[in-house]
C-alpha positions as CSV (number, residue, x, y, z in Angstrom):
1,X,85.9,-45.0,-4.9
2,X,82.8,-42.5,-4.9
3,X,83.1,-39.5,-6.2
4,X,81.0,-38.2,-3.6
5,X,80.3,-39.4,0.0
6,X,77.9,-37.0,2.5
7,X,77.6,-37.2,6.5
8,X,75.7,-35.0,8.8
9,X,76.0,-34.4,12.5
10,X,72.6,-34.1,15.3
11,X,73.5,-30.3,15.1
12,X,72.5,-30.4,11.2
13,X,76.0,-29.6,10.1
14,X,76.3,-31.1,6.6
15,X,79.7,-32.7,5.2
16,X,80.0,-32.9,1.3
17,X,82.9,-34.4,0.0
18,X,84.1,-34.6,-3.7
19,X,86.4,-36.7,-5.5
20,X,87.8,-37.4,-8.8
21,X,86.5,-35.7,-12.1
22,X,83.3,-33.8,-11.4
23,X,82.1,-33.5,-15.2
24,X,79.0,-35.1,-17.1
25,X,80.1,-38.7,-16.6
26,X,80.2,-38.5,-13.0
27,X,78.0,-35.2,-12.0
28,X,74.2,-37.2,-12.4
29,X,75.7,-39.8,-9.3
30,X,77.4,-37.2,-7.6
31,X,73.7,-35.4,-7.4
32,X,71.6,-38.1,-6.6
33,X,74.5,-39.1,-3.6
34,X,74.0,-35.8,-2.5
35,X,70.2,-35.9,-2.9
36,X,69.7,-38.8,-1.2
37,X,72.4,-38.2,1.6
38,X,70.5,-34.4,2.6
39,X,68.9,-34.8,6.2
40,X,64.9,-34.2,6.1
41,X,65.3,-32.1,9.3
42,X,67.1,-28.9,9.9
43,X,70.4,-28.0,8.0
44,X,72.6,-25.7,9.9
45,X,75.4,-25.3,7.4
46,X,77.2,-27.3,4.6
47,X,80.6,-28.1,3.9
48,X,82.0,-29.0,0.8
49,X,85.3,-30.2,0.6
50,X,87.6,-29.8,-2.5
51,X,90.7,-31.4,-1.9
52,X,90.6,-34.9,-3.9
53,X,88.6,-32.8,-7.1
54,X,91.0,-33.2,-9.8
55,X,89.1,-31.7,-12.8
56,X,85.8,-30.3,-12.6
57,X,83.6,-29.3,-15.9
58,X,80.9,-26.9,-16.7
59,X,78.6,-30.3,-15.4
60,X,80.5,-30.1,-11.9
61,X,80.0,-26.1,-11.8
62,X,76.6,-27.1,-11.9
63,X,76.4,-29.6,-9.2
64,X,78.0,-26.9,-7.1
65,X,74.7,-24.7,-8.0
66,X,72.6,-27.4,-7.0
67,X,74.1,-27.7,-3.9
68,X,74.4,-23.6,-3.6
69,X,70.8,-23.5,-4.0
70,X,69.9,-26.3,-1.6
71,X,72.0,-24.1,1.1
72,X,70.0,-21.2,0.2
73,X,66.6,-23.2,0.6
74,X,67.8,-24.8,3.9
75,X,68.7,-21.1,5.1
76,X,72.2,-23.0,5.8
77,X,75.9,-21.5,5.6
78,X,77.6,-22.9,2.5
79,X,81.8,-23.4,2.9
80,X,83.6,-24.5,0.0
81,X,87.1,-25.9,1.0
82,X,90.2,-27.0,-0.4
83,X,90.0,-26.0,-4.0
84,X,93.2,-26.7,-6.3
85,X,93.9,-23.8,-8.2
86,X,92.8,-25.4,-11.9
87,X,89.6,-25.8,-9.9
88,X,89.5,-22.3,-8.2
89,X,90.6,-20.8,-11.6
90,X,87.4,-22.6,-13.1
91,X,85.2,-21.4,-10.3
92,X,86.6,-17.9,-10.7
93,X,86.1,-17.4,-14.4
94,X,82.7,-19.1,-13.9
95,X,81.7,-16.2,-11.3
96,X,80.7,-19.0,-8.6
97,X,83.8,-18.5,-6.9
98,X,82.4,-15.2,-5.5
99,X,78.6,-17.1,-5.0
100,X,80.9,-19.7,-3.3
101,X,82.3,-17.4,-0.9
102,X,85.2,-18.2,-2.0
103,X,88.8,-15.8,-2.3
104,X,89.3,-13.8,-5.0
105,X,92.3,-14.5,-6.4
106,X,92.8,-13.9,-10.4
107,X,93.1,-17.1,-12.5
108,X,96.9,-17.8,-13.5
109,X,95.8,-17.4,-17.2
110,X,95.2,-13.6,-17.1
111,X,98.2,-12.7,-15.4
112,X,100.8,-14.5,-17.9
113,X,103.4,-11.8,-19.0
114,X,102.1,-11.2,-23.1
115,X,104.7,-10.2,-25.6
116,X,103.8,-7.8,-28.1
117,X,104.1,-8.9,-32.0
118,X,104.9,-6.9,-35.0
């Protein structure tokens, strides 16, 4: 299975979609796929879905820059879909959740109860 497979439409709506680990065994493919998927003509908006991401790494935060910036350069509408929450909680702490456009929601970590000692 790919860990990344990309379509786009005549209208120049782009369709990213991620799978697996996204880390630094996987994230150099995952950007060339991308790369080399990217129409030449007019981008309207991209789409990245989340859903089959299992695990994503500092490398797979940085794939989702790549891609951020080649929706800023395109002058396209980036939407990030279907995070699970170890993936959103990784975004969030990150601070690309909120470049993402994604909802801010605070990562499960930081809201554990904490007991006081001594």
């Amino acid at each position: 299975m790919q860990a990344a497979s990309i379509s786009a439409d005549t209208s120049g709506a782009v369709s990213i979609v991620l799978r697996g680990d996204v880390d630094f065994t996987s994230s150099p493919a995952v950007l060339q796929t991308i790369r080399a998927g990217m129409p030449g003509d007019t981008v309207s908006s991209i789409r990245i879905d989340l859903a089959d991401v299992g695990f994503m790494d500092s490398s797979g935060m940085g794939v989702m820059v790549q891609i951020l910036r080649l929706a800023e350069e395109a002058g396209a509408v980036l939407e990030v879909e279907h995070p699970n929450r170890n993936v959103l909680d990784q975004l969030q702490l990150s601070g690309l959740a909120e470049l993402l456009g994604l909802p801010a929601t605070e990562p499960r970590w930081t809201s554990m109860p904490t007991t006081e000692i001594g």
